[in-house]
C-alpha positions as CSV (number, residue, x, y, z in Angstrom):
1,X,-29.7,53.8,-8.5
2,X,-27.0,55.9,-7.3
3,X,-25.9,56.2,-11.6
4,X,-29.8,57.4,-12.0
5,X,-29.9,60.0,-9.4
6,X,-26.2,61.6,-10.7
7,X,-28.0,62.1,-13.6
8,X,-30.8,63.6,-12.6
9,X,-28.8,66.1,-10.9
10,X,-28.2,68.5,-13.6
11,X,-31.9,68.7,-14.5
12,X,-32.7,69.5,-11.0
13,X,-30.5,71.8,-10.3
14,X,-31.3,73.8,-13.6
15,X,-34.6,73.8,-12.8
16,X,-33.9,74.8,-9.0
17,X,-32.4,78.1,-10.6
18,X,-35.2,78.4,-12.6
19,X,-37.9,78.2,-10.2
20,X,-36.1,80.8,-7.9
21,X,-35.7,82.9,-10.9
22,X,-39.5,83.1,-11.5
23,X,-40.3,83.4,-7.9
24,X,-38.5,86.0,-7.7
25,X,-39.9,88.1,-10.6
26,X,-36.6,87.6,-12.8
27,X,-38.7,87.3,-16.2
28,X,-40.5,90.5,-15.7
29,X,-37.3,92.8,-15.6
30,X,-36.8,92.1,-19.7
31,X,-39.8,93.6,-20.0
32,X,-43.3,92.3,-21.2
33,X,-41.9,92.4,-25.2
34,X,-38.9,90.7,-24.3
35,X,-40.1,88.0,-21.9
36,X,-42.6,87.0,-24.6
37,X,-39.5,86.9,-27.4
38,X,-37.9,84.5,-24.7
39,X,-40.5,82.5,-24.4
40,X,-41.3,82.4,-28.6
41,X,-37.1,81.5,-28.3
42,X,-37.5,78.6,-26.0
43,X,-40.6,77.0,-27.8
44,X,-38.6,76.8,-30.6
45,X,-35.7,75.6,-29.6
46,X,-37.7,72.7,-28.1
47,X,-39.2,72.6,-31.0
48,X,-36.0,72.6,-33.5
49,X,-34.1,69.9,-31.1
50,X,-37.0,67.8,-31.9
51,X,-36.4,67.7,-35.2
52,X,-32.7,67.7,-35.3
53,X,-33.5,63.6,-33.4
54,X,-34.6,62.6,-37.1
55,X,-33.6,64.7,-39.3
56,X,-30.1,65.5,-37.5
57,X,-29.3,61.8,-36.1
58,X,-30.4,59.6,-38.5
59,X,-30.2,61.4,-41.7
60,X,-34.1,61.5,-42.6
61,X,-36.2,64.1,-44.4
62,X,-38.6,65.5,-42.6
63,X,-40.4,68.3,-43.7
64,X,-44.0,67.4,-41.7
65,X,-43.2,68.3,-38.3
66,X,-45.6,71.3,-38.1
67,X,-48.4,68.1,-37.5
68,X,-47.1,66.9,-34.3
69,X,-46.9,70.3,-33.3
70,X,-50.6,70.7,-34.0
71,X,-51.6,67.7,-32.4
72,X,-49.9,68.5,-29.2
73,X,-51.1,72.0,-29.1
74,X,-54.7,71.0,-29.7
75,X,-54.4,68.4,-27.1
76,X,-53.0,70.5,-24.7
77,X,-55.3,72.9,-25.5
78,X,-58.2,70.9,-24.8
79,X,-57.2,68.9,-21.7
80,X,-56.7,72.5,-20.0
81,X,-59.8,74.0,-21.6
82,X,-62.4,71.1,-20.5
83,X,-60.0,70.1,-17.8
84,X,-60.5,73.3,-16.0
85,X,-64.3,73.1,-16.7
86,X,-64.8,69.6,-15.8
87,X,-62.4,70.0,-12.2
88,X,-63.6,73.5,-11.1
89,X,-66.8,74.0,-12.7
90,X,-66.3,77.5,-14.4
91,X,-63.6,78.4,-16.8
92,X,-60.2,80.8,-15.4
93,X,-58.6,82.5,-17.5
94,X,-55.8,81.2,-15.5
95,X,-55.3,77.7,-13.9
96,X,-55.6,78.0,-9.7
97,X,-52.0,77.2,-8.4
98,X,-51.1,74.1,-7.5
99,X,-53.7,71.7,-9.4
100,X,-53.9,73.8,-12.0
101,X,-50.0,73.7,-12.3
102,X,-50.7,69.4,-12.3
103,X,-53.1,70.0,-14.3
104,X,-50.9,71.7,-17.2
105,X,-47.9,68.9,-16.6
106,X,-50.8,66.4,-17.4
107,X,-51.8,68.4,-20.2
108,X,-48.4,68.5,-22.0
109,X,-47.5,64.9,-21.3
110,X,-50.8,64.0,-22.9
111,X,-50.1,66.4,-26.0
112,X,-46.6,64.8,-26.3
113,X,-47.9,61.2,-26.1
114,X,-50.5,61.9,-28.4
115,X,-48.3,63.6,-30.8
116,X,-45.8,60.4,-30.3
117,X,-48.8,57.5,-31.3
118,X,-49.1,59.4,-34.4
119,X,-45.7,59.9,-35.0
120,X,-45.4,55.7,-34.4
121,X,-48.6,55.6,-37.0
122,X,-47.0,57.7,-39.4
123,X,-43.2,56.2,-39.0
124,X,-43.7,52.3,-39.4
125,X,-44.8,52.7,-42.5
126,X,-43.2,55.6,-44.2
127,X,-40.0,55.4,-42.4
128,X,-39.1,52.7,-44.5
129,X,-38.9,54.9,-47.2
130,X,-36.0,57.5,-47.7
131,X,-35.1,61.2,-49.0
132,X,-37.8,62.5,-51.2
133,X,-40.5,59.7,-51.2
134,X,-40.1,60.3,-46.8
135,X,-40.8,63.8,-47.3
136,X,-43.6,63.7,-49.6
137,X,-45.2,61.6,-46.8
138,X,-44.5,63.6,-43.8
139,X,-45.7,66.3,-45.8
140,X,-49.5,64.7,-46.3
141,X,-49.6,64.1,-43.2
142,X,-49.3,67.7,-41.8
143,X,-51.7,68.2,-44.3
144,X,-54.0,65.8,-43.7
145,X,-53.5,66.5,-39.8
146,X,-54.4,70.3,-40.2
147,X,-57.5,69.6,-42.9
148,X,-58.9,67.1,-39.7
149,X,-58.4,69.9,-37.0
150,X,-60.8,72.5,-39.5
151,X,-63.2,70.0,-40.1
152,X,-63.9,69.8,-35.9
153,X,-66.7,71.4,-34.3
154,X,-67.1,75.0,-32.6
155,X,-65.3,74.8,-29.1
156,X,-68.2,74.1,-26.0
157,X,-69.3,76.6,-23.9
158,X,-69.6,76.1,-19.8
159,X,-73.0,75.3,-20.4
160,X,-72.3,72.5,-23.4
161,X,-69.3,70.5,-21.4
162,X,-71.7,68.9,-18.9
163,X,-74.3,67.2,-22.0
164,X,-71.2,65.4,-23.5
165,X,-68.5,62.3,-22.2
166,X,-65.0,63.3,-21.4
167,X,-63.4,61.4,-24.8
168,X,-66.4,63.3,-27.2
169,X,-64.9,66.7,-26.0
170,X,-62.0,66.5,-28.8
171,X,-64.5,66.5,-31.2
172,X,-64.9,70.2,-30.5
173,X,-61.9,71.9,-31.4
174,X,-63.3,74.8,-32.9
175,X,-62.5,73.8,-36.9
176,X,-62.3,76.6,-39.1
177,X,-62.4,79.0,-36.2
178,X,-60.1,80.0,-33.6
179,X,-59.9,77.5,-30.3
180,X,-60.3,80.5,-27.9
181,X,-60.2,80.9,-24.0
182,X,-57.5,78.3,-23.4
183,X,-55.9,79.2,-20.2
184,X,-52.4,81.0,-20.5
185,X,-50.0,78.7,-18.1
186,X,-46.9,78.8,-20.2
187,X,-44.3,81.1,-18.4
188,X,-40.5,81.5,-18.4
189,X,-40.3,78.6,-15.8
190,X,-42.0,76.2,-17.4
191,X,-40.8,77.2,-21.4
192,X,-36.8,76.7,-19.8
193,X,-37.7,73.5,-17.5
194,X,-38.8,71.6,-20.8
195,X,-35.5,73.6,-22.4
196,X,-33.5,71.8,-19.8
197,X,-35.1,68.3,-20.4
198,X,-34.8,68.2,-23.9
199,X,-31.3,69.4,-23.9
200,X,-29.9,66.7,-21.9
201,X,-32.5,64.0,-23.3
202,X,-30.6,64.8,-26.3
203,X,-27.3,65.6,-25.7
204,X,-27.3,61.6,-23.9
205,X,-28.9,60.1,-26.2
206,X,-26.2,61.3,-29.2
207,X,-23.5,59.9,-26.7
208,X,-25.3,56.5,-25.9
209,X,-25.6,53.4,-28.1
210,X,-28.7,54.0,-29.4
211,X,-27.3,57.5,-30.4
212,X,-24.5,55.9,-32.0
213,X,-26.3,53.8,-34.4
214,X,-28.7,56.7,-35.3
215,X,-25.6,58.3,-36.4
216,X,-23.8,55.1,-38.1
217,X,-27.6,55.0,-40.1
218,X,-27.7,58.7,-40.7
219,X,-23.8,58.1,-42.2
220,X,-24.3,55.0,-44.4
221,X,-27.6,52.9,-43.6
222,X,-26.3,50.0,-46.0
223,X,-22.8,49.4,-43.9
224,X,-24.9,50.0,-40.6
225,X,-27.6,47.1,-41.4
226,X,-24.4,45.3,-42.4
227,X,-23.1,45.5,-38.7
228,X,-26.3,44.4,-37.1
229,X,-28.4,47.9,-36.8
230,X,-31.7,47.4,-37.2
231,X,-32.2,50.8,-39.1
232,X,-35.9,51.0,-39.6
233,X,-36.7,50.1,-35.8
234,X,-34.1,53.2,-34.5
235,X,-35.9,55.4,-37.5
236,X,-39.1,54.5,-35.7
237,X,-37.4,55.6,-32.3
238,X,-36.3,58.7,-33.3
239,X,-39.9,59.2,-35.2
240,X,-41.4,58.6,-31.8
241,X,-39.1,60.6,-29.9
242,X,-39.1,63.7,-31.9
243,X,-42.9,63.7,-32.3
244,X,-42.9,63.4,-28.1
245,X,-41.3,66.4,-27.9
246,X,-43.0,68.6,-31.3
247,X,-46.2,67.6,-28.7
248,X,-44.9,69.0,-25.9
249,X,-43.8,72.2,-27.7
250,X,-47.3,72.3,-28.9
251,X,-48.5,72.4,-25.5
252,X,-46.2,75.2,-24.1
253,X,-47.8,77.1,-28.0
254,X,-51.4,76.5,-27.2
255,X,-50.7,77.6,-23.5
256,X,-48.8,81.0,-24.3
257,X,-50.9,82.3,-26.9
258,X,-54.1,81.5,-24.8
259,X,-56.2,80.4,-28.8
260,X,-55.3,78.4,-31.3
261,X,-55.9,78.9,-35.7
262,X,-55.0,75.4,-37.8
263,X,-53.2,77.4,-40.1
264,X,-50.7,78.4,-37.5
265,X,-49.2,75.1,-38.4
266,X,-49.0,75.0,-42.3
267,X,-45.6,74.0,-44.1
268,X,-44.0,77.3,-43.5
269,X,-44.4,76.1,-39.7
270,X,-42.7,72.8,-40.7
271,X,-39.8,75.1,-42.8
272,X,-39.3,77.1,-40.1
273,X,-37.7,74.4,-37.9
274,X,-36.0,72.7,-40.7
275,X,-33.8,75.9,-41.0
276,X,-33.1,75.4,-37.8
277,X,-32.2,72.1,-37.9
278,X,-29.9,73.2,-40.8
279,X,-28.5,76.5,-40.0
280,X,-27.3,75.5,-36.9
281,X,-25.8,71.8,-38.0
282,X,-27.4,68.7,-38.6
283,X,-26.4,66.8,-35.8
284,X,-25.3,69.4,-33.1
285,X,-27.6,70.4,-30.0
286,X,-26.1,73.8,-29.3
287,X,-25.8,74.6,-33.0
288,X,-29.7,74.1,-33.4
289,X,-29.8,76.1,-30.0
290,X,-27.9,79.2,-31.4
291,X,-30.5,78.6,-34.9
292,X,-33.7,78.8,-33.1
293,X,-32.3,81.8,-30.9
294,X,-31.0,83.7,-34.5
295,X,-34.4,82.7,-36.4
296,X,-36.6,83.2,-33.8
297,X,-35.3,87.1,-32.3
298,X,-33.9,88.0,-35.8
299,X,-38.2,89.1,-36.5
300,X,-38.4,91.3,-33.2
301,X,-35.0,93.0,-33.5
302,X,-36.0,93.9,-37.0
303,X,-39.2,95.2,-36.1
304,X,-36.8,97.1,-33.2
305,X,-35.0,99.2,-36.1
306,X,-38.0,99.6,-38.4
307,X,-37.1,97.0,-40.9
308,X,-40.1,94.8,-40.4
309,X,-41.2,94.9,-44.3
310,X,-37.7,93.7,-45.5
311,X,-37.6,90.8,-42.9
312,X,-38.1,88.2,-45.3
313,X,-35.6,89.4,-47.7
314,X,-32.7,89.8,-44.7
315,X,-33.4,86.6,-43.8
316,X,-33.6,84.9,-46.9
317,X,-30.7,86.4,-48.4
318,X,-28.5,85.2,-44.9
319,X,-29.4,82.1,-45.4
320,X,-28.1,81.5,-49.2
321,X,-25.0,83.4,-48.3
322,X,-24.9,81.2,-45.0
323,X,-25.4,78.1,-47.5
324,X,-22.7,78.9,-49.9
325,X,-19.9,79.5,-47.6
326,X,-20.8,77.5,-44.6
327,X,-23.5,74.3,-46.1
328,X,-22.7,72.0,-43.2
329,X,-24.2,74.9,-40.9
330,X,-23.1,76.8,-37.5
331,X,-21.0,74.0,-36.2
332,X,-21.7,70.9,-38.0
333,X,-22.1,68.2,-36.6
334,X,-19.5,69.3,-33.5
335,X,-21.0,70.9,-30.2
336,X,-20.1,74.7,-29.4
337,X,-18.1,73.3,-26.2
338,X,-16.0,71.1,-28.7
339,X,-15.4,73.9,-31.0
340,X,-13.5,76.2,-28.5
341,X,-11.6,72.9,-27.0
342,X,-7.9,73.3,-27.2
343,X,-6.2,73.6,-30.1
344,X,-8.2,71.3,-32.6
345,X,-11.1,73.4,-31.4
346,X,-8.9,76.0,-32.6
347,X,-8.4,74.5,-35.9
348,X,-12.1,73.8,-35.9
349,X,-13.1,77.4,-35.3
350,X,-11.1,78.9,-37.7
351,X,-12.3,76.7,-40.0
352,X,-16.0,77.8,-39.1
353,X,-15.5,81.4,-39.5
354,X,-12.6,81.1,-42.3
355,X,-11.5,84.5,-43.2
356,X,-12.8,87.0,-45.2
357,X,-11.1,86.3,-48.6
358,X,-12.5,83.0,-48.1
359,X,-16.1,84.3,-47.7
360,X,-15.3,86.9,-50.6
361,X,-14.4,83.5,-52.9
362,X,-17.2,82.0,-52.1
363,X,-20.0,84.5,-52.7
364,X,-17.8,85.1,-56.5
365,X,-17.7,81.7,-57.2
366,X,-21.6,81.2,-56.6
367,X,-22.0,84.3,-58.4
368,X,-20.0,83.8,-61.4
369,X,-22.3,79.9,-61.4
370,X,-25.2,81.6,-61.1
371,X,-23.9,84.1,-63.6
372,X,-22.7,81.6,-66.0
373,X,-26.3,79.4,-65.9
């Protein structure tokens, strides 16, 4: 018991900071812009660390993730929509404090359990399949996930909630149409609580057991089902896990924006956090941290200095040159803390920034391959 509560500790003392920090009006001095860039930033990085449990741990592919996302967000969305009709009677365009703040936790467990049955749907079958054949599936399923959510009916008025059962309500998610007038909880507190969680959830589980043999099948599946891991049942796990937590991000989405549109979460969705999961390291927490921060912001500081039409070409062209001379990512699979550790982290950080004759190499060499197919 004593182990249990020392490892609580952290968590509730991060969160302690945070709640003081809202309470005391902290989010508001960045400014209305800003505080909605952090809380795009932290959605994100939930959202990335999610992905980073399968694709990062044990070495899958995939490129679906955009479907739990939307499951979770419509869920969400719905609990706190009818919810707050169904408790109070009339809809507010923000919850009342207190049980509408239990109501929201409820609502974003819900979204991430929701999101995690499909994900266990989805993984015992497909997850005993690997590299392309995976990511064709997880790819139909997003697919198939986003063409159910437009085929729904309009959303219920006040009126309309009282003629129909509590389960028959997710049957009006308002299909091709936006899913409007969903109360906007999400705020700084909340977005950096879930941070909090997610971070430790997966910064323990890559140092515990079951971490470990994610890894050994991520490294070599055949030698790890040699030494006794059952590598489709930890595949399943991390399936499971990571679609928990797309859910939840989903939630804290649906919640901020206040409406939802299915095609918020088509495959560029999905891309968006595998460059995450990539730029920053497959593998390292704070690496996919430091991605979701650069890929989310880089957008509104762009916009900031008037280069909002050449976004997508920045961006693209930092990631090729960020491929060529770095393709394991930010830090690999190595943590930012271990990076800056003594001297081998001195080794190892020299080694991820190199020099600039060694940057100038690599561009030329890609260049003169490029050049010379």
């Amino acid at each position: 018991m004593t182990g249990t509560l020392k490892g609580l500790l952290p968590i509730a003392i991060g969160i302690a900071i945070l709640f003081v920090f809202q309470a005391v009006g902290g989010p508001s001095m960045f400014g209305a812009y800003q505080e909605d860039a952090l809380l795009v930033i932290g959605i994100n990085i939930v959202l990335g660390l999610s992905l980073n449990i399968v694709n990062g741990f044990t070495g899958q592919f995939s490129i679906g993730h955009a479907g739990f996302m939307a499951l979770g967000a419509y869920a969400g969305g719905a609990i706190t929509y009818y919810g707050a009709i169904k408790l109070w009677g009339s809809y507010p365009p923000e919850l009342p404090p207190g049980t509408g703040d239990l109501l929201f936790v409820v609502a974003l467990v819900c979204a991430g359990l929701v999101a995690a049955g499909a994900g266990y749907l989805v993984g015992l079958p497909s997850l005993r399949l690997r590299g392309d054949y995976l990511a064709i599936v997880t790819l139909g399923f997003a697919e198939i996930i986003r063409i159910i959510i437009t085929q729904t009916e309009p959303v219920l008025s006040k009126q309309e909630v009282s003629q129909h059962s509590t389960l028959s309500l997710f049957k009006y998610l308002g299909g091709k149409s936006i899913f409007d007038r969903i109360p906007r909880v999400t705020n700084f507190f909340w977005v950096y609580s879930v941070v909090l969680i997610v971070i430790v959830v997966c910064y323990r589980l890559k140092q515990s057991t079951h971490g470990r043999a994610m890894l050994s099948v991520r490294e070599n599946e055949i030698a790890a089902e040699a030494m006794g891991v059952h590598t489709t049942r930890f595949k399943v796990r991390a399936f499971v896990m990571a679609a928990f937590f797309a859910g939840v991000a989903g939630g804290l989405y649906a919640m901020k924006l206040g409406n939802l549109d299915a095609n918020r979460f088509d495959f560029q969705r999905s891309f968006e956090s595998i460059v995450m999961v990539v730029l920053g390291g497959m593998g390292s927490i704070s690496g996919v941290c430091l991605a979701a921060v650069l890929v989310t912001y880089a957008p509104y500081l762009l916009r900031d200095v008037g280069l909002d039409q050449y976004r997508m070409v920045i961006y693209s062209l930092s990631l090729v040159v960020l491929m060529v001379v770095r393709p394991q990512g930010l830090f690999g699979m190595h943590e930012a803390w271990t990076v800056f550790a003594g001297e081998a982290g001195r080794r190892r950080w020299q080694s991820f920034i190199g020099t600039p004759k060694r940057w100038y190499l690599g561009v030329r060499a890609y260049a003169r391959k490029v050049v010379g197919t």
